[in-house]
C-alpha positions in Angstrom: 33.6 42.9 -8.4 33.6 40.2 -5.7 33.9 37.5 -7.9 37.2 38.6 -9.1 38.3 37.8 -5.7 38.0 33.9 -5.6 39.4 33.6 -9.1 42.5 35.8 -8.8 43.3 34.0 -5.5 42.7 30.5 -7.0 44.8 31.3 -10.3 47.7 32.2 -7.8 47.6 29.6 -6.0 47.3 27.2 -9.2 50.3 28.8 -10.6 52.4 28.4 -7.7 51.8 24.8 -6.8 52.4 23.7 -10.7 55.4 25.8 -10.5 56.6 23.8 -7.4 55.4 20.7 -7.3 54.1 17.5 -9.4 50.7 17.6 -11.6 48.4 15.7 -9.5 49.8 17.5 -5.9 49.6 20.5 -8.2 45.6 19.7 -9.0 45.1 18.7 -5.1 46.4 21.8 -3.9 44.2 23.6 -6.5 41.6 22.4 -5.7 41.7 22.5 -2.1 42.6 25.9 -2.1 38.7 27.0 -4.1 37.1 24.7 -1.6 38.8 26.7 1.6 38.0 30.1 -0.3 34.5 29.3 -1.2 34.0 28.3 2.2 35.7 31.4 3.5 33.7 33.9 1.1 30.1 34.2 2.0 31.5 34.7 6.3 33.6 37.4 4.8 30.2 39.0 2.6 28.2 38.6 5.7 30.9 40.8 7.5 31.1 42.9 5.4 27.3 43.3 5.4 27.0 44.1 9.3 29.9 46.7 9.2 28.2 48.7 6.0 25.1 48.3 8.3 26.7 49.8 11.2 28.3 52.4 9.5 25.1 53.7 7.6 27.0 53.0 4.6 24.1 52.6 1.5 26.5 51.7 -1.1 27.5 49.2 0.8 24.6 47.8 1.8 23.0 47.9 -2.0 25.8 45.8 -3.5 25.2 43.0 -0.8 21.7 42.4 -0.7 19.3 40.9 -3.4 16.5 43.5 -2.9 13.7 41.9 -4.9 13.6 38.5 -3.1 14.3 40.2 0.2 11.1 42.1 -0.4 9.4 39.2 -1.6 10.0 37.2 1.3 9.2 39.5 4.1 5.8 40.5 2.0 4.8 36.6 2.3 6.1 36.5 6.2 3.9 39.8 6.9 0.8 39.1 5.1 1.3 35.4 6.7 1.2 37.3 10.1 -1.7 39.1 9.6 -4.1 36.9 8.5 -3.2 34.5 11.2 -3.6 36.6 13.6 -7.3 38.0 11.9 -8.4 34.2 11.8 -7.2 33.8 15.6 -9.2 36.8 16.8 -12.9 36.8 17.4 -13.5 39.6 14.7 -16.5 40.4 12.6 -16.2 39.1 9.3 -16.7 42.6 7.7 -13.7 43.7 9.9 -11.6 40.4 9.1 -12.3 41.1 5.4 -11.1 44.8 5.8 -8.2 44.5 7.6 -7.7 40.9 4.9 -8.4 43.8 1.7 -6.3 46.1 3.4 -3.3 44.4 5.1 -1.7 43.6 1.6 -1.6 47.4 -0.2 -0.3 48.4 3.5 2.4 45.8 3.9 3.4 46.6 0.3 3.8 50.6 0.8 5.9 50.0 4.2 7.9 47.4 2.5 8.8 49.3 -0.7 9.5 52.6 1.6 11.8 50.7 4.2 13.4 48.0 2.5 16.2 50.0 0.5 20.0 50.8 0.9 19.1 54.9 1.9 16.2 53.6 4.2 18.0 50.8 6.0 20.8 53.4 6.3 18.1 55.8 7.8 16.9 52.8 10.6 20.4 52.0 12.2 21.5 55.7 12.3 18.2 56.2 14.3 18.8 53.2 16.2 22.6 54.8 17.1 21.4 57.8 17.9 18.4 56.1 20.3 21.5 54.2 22.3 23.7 57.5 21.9 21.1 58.8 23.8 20.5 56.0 26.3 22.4 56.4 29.7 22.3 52.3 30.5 23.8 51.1 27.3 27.3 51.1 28.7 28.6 47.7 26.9 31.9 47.3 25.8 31.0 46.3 22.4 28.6 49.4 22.0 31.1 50.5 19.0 31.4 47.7 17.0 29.6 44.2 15.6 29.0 42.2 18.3 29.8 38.7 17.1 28.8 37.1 20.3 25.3 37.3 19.0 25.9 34.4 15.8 24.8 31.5 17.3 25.2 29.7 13.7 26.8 30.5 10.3 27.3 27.4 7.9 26.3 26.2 4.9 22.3 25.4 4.5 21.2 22.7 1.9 23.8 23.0 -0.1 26.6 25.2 -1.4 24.5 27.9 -2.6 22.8 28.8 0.5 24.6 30.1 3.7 22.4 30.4 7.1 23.5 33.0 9.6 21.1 33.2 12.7 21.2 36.1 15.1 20.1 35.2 18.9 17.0 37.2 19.9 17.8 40.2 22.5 15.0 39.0 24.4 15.7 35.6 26.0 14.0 32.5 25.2 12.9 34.0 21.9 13.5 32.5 18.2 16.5 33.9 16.6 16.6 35.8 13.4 17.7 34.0 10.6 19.3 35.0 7.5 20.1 33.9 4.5 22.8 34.4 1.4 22.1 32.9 -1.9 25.1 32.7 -4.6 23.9 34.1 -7.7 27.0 35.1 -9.2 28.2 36.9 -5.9 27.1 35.8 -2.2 23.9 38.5 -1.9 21.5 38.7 1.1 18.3 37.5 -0.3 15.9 35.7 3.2 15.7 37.5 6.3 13.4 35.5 8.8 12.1 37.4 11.6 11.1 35.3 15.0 7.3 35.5 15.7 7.8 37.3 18.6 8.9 40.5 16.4 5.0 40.7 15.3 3.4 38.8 18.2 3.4 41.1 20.8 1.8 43.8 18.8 -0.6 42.1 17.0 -1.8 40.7 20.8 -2.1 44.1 21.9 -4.1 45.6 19.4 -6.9 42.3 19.9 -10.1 43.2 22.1 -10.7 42.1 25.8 -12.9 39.7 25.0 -10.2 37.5 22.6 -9.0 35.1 24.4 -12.5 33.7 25.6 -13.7 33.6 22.0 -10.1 31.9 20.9 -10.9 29.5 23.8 -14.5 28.5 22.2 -13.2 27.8 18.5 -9.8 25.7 20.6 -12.7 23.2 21.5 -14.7 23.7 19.0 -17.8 25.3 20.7 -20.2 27.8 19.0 -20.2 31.4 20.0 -22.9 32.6 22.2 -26.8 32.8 20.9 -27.2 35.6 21.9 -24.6 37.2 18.5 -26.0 35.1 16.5 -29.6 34.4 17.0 -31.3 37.2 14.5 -28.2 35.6 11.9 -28.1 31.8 11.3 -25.2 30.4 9.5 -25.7 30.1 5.6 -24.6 26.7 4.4 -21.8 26.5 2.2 -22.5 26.0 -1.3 -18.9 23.8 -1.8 -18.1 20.4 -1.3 -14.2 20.5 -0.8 -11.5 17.4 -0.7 -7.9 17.1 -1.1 -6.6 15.2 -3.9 -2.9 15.7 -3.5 -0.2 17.1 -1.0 3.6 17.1 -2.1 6.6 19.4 -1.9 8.9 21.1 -4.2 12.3 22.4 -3.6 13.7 25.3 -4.5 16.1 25.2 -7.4 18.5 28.1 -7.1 20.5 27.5 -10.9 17.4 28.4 -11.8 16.9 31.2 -9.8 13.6 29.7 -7.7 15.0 30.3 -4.0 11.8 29.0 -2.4 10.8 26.4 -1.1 7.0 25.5 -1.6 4.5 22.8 0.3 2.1 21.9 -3.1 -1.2 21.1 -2.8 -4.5 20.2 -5.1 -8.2 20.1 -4.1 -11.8 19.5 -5.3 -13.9 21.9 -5.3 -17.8 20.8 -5.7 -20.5 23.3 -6.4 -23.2 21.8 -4.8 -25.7 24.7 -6.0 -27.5 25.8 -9.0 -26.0 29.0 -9.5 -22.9 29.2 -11.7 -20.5 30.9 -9.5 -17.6 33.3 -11.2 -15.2 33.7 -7.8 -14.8 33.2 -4.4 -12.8 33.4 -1.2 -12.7 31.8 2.0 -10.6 30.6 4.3 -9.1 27.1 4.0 -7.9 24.8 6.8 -5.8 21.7 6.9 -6.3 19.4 10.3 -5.3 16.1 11.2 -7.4 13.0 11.5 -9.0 14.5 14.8 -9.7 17.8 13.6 -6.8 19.7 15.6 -5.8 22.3 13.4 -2.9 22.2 11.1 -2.5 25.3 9.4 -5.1 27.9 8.3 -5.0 30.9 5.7 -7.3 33.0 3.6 -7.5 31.6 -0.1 -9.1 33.5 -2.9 -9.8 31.7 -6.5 -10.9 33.4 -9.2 -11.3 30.2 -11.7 -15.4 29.6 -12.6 -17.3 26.8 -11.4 -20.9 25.7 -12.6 -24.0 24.3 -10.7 -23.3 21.0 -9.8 -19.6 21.0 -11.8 -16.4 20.3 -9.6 -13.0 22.5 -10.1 -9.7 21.2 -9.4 -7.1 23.9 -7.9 -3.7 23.3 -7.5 -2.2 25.3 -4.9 1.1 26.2 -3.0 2.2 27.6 0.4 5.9 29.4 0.5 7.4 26.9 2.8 9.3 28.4 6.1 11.2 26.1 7.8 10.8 28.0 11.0 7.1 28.4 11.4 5.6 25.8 13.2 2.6 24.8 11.2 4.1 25.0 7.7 6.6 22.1 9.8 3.4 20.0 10.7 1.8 20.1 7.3 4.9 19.3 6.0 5.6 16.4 7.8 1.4 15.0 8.2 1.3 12.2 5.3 -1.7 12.7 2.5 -3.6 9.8 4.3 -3.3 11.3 7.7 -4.8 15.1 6.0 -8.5 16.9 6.1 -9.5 19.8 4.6 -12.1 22.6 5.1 -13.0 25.3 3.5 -15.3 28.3 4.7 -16.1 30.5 1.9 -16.8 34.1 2.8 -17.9 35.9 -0.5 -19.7 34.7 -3.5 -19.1 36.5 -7.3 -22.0 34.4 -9.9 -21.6 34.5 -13.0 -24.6 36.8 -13.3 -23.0 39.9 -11.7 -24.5 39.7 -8.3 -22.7 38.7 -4.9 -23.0 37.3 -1.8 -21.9 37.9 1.5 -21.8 34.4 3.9 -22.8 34.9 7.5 -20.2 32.6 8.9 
């Protein structure tokens, strides 16, 4: 058991400087000696982590990582991806609402097939075998961990969290960050992967015609008449404000590792029809309407003809992403909100399907 290690060593050391030396040098020593070992552990866990990775080792790999909010995390970060990239495309709303029905259940299956000890094993013995096989990878360091790529590895927030980022292969990139909780033992439980790991296939697989249609919603311009002539928009049934923006930080004695940006808003039913559920997709912006951050949101709370729901929300916080930075930082007075709702559930059964 790793914990063993720290105590054994500091019970040692405790022994031999009250053997040798007077009760107050005695408790210095002490405790200097659990402050240079505590700060010494978690480099020599994430070691030990990137050589049981190298080697294939499973074991190895299980015993240092914190699988469930591993998962958790990159879930979030994926899904995250996605429906950016679906709100930043020109897509249909039927195909944004597949691909926003879909994405999840997918995400979830790849996720829960690659993220375990035998299948990380599986990737980096593929990836050895793909450089084995590779006639220009001729670096010295080719057999071993190549530290040169830690470009940090301290203490983050605390002395429960320890950040170790990885530079990017490709220059000018993000690097990837991860991150070891204590929860008992130093364990593996953040892994944040640079945009650029998702942006260049997400990119290819929009149409020709995106980046003229991202142009037109940058400045705010309608799309052509010609899509939407025989299809006016249907007005929104809601009248939304915010009420309240805050933040909570994560608490890990009591096991909440994330970090969350908190939000509340008023929902208004400005119709007649009691409506059951709905979804849309929400938007913060600043005082000018410039975009903030934007993601799909789906309630399933009631709200009656003419009544007015309160939600409280939260977004998982990432310190690395841009927007969830901005949103962050923007003071409650310097906020707007919209919200775009896509499909209706009433409380009689029957739905509707907004032409947005």
């Amino acid at each position: 058991m790793d914990w063993l290690i720290p105590i054994i060593f500091c019970a040692v050391i405790a022994l031999i400087a009250f053997a040798h030396f007077e009760r107050k040098t005695a408790i210095s020593l002490s405790l200097f000696s659990f402050v240079l070992f505590w700060m010494a552990w978690p480099y020599h866990v994430a070691y030990n982590l990137a050589v049981a990775m190298k080697d294939g080792n499973a074991s190895g790999i299980e015993s240092r990582i914190d699988w469930e909010h591993l998962r958790q995390g990159l879930r979030g970060d994926l899904n995250a991806m996605v429906l950016q990239n679906v709100s930043r495309t020109g897509s249909s709303s039927s195909a944004s609402g597949l691909v926003a029905a879909l994405a999840p259940a997918i995400i979830n299956q790849m996720i829960d097939g690659y993220i375990t000890p035998q299948g990380i094993a599986n990737l980096v013995g593929q990836r050895k075998q793909a450089k084995a096989g590779d006639a220009t990878t001729g670096d010295g360091n080719r057999g071993g961990f190549d530290l040169s790529r830690v470009q940090y590895a301290f203490f983050d927030g605390g002395p429960f969290t320890f950040n170790v980022q990885l530079t990017n292969e490709k220059p000018n990139e993000e690097p990837f960050v991860i991150l070891f909780r204590w929860d008992g033992s130093w364990r593996l439980s953040r892994l944040v992967l640079p945009k650029s790991a998702f942006a260049n296939t997400l990119d290819r697989r929009s149409p020709p015609s995106s980046p003229a249609v991202a142009s037109n919603r940058i400045v705010g311009s309608a799309p052509a008449a010609s899509t939407r002539a025989s299809s006016p928009p249907t007005p929104s049934p809601f009248k939304v404000s915010l009420t309240r923006k805050g933040f909570k930080n994560s608490d890990p004695t009591n096991r909440d590792y994330e970090d969350d940006i908190t939000f509340s808003v008023a929902i208004e039913n400005t119709g007649q029809r009691n409506i059951r559920a709905f979804d849309g997709t929400l938007t913060f912006t600043d005082l000018l309407d410039n975009e903030i951050h934007s993601s799909v949101l789906a309630i399933n709370e009631p709200v009656g003809g003419g009544a007015t729901l309160v939600w409280n929300g939260r977004l998982k916080y990432n310190q690395f992403i841009d927007a969830h930075q901005r949103l962050r930082s923007a003071s409650f007075e310097n906020l707007k909100i919209k919200f775009i709702p896509r499909k209706l559930l009433f409380a009689d059964g029957s739905m509707e399907q907004l032409n947005r």
